[in-house]
ZALUM-919395 format. One record per residue: y, x, z of N, C-alpha, C, O in turn; residue number from 1; chain; residue in one letter. Coordinates in steps of 0.02 Angstrom, whole numbers, plus 50000, padded with zeros to 5 digits. Example, Ala and Ser with C-alpha at 12.3 -4.5 7.8 and 13.67 -1.06 7.14 Angstrom:
REM residues 2
<rec <49716; 50660; 50390>; <49775; 50615; 50390>; <49835; 50660; 50390>; <49834; 50712; 50423>; 1; "A"; "a">;
<rec <49888; 50642; 50354>; <49947; 50684; 50357>; <50002; 50645; 50394>; <50057; 50670; 50402>; 2; "A"; "s">;
REM end
This chain:
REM residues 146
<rec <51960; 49994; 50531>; <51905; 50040; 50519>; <51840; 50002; 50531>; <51830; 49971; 50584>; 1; "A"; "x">;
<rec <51791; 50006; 50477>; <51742; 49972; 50484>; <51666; 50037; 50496>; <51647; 50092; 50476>; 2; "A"; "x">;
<rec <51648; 49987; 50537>; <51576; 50047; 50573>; <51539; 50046; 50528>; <51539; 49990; 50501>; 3; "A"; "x">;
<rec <51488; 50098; 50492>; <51437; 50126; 50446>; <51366; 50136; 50489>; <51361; 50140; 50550>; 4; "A"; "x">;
<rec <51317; 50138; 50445>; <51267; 50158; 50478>; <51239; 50229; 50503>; <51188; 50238; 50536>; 5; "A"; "x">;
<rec <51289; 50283; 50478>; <51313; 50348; 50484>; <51335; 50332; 50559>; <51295; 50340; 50605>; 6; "A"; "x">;
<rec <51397; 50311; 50568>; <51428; 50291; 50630>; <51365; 50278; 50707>; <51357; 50309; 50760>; 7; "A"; "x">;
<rec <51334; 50222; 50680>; <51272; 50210; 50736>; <51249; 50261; 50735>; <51257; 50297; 50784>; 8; "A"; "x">;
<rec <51211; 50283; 50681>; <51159; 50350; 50688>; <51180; 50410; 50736>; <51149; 50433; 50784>; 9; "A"; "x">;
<rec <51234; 50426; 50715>; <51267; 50465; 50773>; <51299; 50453; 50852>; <51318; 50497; 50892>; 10; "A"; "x">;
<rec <51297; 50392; 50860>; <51312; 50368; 50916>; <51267; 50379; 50974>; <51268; 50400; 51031>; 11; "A"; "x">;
<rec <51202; 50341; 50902>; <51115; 50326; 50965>; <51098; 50399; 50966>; <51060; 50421; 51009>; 12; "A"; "x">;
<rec <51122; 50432; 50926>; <51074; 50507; 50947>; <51063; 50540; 50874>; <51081; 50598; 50864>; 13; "A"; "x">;
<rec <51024; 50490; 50810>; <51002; 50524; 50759>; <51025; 50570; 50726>; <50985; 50612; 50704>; 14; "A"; "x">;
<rec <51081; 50575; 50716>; <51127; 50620; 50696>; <51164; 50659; 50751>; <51172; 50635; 50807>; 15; "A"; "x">;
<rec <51186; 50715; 50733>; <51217; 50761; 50787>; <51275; 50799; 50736>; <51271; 50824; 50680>; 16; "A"; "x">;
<rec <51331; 50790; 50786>; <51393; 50838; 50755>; <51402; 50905; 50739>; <51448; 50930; 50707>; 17; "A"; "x">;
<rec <51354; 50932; 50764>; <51330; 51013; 50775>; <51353; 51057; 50746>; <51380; 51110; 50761>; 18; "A"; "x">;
<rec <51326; 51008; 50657>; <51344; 51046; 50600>; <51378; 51022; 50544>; <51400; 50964; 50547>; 19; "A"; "x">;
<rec <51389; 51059; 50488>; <51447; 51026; 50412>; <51381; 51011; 50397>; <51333; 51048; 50406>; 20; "A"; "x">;
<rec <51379; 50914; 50356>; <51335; 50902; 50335>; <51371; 50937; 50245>; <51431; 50950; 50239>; 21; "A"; "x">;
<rec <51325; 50946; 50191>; <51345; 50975; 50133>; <51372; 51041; 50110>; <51389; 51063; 50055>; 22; "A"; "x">;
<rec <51368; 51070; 50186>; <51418; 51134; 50202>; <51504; 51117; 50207>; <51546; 51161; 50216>; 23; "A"; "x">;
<rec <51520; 51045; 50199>; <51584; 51051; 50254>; <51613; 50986; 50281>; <51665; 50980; 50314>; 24; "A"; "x">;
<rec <51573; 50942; 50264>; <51578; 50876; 50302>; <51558; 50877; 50394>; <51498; 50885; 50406>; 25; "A"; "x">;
<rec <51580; 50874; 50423>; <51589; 50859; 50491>; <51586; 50806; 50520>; <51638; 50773; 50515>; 26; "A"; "x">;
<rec <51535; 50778; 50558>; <51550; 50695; 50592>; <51573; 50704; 50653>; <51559; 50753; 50686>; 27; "A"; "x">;
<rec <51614; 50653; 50673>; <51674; 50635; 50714>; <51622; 50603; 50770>; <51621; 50545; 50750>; 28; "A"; "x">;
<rec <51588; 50604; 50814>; <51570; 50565; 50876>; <51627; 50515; 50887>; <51615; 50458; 50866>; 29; "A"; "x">;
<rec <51690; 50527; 50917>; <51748; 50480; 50932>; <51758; 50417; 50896>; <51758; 50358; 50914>; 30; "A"; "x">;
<rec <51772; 50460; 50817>; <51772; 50408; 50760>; <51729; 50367; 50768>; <51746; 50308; 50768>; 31; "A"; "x">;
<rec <51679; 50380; 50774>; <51632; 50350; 50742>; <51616; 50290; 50812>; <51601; 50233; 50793>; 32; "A"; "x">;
<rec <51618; 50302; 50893>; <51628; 50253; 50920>; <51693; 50217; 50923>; <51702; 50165; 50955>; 33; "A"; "x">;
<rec <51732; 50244; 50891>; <51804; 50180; 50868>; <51780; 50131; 50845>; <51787; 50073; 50863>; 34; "A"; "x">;
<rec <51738; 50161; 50786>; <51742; 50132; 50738>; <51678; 50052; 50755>; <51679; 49992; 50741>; 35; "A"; "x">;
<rec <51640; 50088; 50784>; <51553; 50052; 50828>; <51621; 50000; 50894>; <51608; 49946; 50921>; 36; "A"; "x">;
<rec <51671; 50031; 50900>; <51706; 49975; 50970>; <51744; 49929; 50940>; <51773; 49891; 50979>; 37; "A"; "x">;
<rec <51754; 49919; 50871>; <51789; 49881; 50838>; <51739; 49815; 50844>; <51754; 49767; 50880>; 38; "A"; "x">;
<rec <51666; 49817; 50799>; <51640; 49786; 50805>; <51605; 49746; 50871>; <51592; 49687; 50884>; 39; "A"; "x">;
<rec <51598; 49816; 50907>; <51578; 49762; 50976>; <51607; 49729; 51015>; <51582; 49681; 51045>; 40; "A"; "x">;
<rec <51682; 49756; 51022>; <51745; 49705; 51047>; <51740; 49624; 51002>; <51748; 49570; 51031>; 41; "A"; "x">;
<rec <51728; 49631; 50941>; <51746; 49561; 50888>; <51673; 49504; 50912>; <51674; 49443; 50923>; 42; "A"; "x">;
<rec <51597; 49566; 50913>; <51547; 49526; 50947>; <51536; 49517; 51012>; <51481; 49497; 51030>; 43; "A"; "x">;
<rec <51596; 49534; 51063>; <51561; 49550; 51134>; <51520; 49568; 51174>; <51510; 49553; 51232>; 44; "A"; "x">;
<rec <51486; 49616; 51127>; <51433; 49650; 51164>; <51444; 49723; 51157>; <51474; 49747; 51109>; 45; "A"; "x">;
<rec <51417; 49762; 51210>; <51430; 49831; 51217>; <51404; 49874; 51153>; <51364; 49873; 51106>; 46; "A"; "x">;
<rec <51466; 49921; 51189>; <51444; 49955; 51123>; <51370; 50011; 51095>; <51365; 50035; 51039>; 47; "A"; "x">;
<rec <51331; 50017; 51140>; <51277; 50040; 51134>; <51233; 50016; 51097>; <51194; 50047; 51061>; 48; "A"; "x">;
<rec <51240; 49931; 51110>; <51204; 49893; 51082>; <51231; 49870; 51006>; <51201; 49830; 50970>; 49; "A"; "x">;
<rec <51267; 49888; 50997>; <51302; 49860; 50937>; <51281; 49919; 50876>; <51273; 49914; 50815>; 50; "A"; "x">;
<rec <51274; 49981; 50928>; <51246; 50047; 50868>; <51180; 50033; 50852>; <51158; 50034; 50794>; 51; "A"; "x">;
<rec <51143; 50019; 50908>; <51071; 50009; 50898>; <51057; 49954; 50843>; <51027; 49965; 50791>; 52; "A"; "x">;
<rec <51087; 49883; 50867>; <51090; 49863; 50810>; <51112; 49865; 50747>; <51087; 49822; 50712>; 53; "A"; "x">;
<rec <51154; 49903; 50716>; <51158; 49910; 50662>; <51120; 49963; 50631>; <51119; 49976; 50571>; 54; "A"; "x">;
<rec <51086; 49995; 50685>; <51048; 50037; 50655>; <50984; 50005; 50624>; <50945; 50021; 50579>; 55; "A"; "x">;
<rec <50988; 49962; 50659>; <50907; 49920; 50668>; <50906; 49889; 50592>; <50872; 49895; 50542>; 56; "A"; "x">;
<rec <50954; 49856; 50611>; <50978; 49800; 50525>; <50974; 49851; 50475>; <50922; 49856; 50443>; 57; "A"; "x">;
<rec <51019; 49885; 50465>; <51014; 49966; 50398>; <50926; 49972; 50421>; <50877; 49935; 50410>; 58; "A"; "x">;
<rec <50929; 49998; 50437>; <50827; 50042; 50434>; <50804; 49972; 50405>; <50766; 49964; 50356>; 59; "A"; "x">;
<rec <50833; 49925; 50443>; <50766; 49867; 50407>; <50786; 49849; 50328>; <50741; 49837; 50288>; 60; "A"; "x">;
<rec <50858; 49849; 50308>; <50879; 49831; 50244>; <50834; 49887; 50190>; <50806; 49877; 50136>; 61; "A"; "x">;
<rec <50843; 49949; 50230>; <50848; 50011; 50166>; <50751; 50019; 50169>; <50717; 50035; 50120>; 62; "A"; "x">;
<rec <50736; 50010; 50207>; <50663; 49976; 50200>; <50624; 49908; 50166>; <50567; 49912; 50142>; 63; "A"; "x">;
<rec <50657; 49857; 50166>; <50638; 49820; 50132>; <50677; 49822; 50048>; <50653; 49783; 50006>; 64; "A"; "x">;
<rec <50737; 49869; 50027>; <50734; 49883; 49983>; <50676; 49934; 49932>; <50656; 49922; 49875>; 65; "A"; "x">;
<rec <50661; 49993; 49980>; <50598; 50021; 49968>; <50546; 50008; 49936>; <50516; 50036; 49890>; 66; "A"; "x">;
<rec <50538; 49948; 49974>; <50486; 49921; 49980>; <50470; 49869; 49935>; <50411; 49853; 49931>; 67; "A"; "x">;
<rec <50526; 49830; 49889>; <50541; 49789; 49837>; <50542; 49847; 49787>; <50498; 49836; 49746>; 68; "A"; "x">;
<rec <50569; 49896; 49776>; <50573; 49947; 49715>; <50485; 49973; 49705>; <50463; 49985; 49648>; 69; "A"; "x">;
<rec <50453; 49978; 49751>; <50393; 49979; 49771>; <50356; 49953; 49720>; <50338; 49978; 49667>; 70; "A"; "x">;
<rec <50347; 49894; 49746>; <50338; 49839; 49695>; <50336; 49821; 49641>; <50289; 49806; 49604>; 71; "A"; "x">;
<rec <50395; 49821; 49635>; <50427; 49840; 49550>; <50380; 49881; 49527>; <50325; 49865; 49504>; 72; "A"; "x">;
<rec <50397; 49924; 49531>; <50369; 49990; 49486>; <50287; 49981; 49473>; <50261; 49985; 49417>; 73; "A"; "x">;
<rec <50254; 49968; 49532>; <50169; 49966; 49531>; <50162; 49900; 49501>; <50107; 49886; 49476>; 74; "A"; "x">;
<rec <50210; 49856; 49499>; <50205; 49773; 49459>; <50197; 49811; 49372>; <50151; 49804; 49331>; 75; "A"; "x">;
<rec <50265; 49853; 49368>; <50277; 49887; 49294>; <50206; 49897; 49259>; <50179; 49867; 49212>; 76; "A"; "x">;
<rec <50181; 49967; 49313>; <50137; 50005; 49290>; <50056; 49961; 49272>; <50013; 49975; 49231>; 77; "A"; "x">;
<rec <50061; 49900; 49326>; <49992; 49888; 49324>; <50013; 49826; 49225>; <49975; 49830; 49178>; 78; "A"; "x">;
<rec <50059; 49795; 49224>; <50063; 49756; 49162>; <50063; 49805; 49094>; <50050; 49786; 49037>; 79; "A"; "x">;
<rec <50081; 49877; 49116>; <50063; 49901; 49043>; <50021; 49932; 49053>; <50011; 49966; 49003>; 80; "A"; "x">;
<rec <49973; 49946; 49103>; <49900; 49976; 49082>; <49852; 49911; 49101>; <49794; 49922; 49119>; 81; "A"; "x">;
<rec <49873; 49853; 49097>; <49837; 49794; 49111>; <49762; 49799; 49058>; <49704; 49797; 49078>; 82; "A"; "x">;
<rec <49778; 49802; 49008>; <49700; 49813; 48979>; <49649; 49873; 49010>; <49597; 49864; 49042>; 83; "A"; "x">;
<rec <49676; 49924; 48993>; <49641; 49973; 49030>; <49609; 49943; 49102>; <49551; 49927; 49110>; 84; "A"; "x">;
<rec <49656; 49940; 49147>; <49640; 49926; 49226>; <49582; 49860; 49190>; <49521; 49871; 49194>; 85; "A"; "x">;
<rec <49597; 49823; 49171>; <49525; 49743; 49164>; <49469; 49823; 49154>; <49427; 49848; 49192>; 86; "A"; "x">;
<rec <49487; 49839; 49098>; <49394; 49878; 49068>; <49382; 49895; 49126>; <49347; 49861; 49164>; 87; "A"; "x">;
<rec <49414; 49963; 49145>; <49392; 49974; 49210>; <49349; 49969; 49257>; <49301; 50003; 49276>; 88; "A"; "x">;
<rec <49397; 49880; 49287>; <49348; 49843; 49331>; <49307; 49797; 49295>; <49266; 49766; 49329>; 89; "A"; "x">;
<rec <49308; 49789; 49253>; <49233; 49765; 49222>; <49175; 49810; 49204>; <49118; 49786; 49201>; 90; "A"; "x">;
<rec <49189; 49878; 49193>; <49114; 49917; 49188>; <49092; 49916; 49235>; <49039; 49946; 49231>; 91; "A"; "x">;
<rec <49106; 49887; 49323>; <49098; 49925; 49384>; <49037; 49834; 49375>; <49055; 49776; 49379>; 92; "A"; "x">;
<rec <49002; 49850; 49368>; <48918; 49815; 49369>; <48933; 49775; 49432>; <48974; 49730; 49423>; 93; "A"; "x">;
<rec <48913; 49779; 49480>; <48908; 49738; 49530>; <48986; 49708; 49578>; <48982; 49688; 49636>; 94; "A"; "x">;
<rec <49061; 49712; 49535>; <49107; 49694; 49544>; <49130; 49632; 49530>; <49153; 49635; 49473>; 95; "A"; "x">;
<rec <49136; 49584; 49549>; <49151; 49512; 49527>; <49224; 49497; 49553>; <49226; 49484; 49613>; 96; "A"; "x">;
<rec <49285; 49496; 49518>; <49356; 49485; 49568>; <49358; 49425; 49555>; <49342; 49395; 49503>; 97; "A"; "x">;
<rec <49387; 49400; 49621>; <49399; 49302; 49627>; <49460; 49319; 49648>; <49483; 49374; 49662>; 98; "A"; "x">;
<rec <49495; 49241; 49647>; <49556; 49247; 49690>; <49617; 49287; 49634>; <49605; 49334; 49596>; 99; "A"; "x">;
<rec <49679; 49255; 49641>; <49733; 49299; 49633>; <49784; 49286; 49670>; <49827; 49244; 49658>; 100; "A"; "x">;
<rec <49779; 49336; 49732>; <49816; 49337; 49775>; <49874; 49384; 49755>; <49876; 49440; 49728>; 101; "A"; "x">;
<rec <49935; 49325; 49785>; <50026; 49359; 49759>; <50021; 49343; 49690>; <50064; 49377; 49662>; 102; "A"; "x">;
<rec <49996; 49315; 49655>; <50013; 49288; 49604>; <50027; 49210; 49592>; <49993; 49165; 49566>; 103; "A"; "x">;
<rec <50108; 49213; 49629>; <50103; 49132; 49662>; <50115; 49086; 49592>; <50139; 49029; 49597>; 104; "A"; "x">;
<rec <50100; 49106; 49542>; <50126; 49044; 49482>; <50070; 49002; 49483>; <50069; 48952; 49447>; 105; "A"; "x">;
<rec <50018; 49018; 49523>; <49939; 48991; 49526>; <49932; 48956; 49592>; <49966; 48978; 49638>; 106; "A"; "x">;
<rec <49892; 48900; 49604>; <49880; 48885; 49664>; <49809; 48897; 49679>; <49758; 48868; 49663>; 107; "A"; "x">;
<rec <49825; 48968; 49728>; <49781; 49021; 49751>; <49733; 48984; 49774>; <49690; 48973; 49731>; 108; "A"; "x">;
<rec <49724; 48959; 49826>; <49656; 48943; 49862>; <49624; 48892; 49788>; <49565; 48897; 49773>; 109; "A"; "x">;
<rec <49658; 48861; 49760>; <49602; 48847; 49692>; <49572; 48859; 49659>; <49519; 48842; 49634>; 110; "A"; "x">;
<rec <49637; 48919; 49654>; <49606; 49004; 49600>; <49536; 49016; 49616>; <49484; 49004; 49586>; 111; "A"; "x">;
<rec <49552; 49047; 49678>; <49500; 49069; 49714>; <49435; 49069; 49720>; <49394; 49115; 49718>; 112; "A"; "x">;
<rec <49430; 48978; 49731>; <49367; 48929; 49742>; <49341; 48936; 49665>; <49286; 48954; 49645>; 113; "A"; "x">;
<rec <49387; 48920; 49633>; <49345; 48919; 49548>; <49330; 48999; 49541>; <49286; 49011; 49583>; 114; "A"; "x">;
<rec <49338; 49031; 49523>; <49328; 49123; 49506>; <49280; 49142; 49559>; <49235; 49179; 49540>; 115; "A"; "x">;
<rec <49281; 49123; 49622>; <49209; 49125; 49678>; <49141; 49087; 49646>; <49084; 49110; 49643>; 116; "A"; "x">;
<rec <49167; 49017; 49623>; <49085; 48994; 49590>; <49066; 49008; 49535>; <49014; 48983; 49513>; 117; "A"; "x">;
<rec <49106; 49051; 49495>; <49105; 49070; 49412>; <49062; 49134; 49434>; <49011; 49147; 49402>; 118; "A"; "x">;
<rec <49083; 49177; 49493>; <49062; 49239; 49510>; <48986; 49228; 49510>; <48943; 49250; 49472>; 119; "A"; "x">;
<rec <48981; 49183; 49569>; <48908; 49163; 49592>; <48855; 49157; 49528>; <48803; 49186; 49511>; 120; "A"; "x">;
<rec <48899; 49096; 49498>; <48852; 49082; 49438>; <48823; 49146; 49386>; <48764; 49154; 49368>; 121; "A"; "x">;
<rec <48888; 49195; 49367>; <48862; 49258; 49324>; <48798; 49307; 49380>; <48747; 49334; 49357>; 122; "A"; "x">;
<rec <48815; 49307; 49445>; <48771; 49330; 49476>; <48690; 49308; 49461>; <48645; 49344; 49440>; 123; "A"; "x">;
<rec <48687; 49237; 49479>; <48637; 49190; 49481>; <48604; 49193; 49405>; <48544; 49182; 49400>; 124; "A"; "x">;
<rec <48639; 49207; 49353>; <48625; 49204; 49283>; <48614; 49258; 49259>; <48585; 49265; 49205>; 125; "A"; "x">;
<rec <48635; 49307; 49295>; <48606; 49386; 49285>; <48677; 49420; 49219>; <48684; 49478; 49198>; 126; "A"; "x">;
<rec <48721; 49354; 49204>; <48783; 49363; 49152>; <48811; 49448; 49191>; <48803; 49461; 49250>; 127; "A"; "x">;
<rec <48834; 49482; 49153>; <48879; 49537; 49170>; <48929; 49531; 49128>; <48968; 49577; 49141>; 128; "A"; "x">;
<rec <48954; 49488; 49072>; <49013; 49494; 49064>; <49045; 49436; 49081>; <49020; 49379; 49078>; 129; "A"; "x">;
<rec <49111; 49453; 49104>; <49154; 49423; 49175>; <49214; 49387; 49125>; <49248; 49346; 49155>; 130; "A"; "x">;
<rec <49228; 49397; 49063>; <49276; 49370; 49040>; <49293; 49278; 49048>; <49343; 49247; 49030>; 131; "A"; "x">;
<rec <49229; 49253; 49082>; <49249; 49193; 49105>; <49302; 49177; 49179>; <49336; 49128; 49196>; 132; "A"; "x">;
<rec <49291; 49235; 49206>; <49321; 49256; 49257>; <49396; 49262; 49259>; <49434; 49238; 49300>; 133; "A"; "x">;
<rec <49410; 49300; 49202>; <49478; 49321; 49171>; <49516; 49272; 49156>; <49576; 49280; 49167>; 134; "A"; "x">;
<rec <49494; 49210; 49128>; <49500; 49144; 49086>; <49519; 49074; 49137>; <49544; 49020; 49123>; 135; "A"; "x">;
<rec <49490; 49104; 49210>; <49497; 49052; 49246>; <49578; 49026; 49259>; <49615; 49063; 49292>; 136; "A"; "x">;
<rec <49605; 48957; 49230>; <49681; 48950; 49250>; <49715; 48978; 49212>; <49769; 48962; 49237>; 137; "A"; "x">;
<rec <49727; 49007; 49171>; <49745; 49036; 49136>; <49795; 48992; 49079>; <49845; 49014; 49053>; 138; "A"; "x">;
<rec <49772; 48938; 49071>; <49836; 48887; 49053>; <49901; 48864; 49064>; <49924; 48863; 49121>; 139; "A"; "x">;
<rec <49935; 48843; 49012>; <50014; 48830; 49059>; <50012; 48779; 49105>; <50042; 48783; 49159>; 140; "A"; "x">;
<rec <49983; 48740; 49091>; <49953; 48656; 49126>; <49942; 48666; 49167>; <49940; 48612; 49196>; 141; "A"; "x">;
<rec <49927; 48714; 49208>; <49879; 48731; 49263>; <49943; 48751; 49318>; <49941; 48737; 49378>; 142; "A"; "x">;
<rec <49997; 48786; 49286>; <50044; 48831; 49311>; <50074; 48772; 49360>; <50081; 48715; 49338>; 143; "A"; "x">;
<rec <50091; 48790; 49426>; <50137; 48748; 49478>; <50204; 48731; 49466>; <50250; 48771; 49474>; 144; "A"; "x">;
<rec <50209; 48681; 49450>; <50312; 48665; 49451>; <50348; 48717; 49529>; <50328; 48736; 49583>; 145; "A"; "x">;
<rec <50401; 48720; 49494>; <50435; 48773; 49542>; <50458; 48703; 49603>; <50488; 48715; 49655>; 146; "A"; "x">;
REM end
């Protein structure tokens, strides 16, 4: 019998047997530290600690999955309204974006430094359109070997 993260949850407290989860599922307390003493007998450590931790590991897995689907999706959304989002932030007059940070195919702090003095300069030149901005690096040549 292998321990679940159901199993911990109910061990440390989060869950309670009280009630039918679904209207008739029932959790087992006993089971469920069998199942939590299997593992801590194989790691030698008690079994309290063995719930906690697996609780710890699950919360952190099913969170950093979250948190990657996250991602995804706002990665999705921003590449197909990518034109839109540029107009956007280009009508906004006194907005200059440098830098593309998390966009590691670029070597950022270069990015950066160039799109910071391109900024300056449209400032200094009174330029308001930024499409030099857009343009910076933007080559394959430019792109970092993996």
């Amino acid at each position: 019998m292998q321990a679940t993260f159901t199993d911990a949850a109910l061990h440390v407290g989060y869950l309670g047997n009280d009630m039918a989860l679904a209207g008739s599922l029932t959790l087992d307390k006993d089971l469920a530290a069998k199942a939590l003493q299997t593992s801590a007998d194989a790691l030698g450590m008690p079994l309290d600690a063995v719930a906690r931790g697996v609780r710890r590991i699950s919360t952190t897995k099913i969170a950093g999955a979250v948190r990657a689907l996250t991602v995804e999706l706002a990665h999705e959304a921003i590449i197909r309204e990518w034109a839109r989002l540029r107009a956007w932030l280009d009508a906004i007059p006194n907005l200059f974006l440098v830098g593309r940070n998390g966009m590691h195919r670029y070597n950022n702090q270069d990015h950066s430094m160039l799109t910071a003095k391109a900024a300056v300069d449209n400032i200094v030149s009174g330029r308001t359109d930024k499409a030099n901005l857009w343009d910076i690096n933007v080559d394959d040549d430019y792109l970092e070997e993996k």
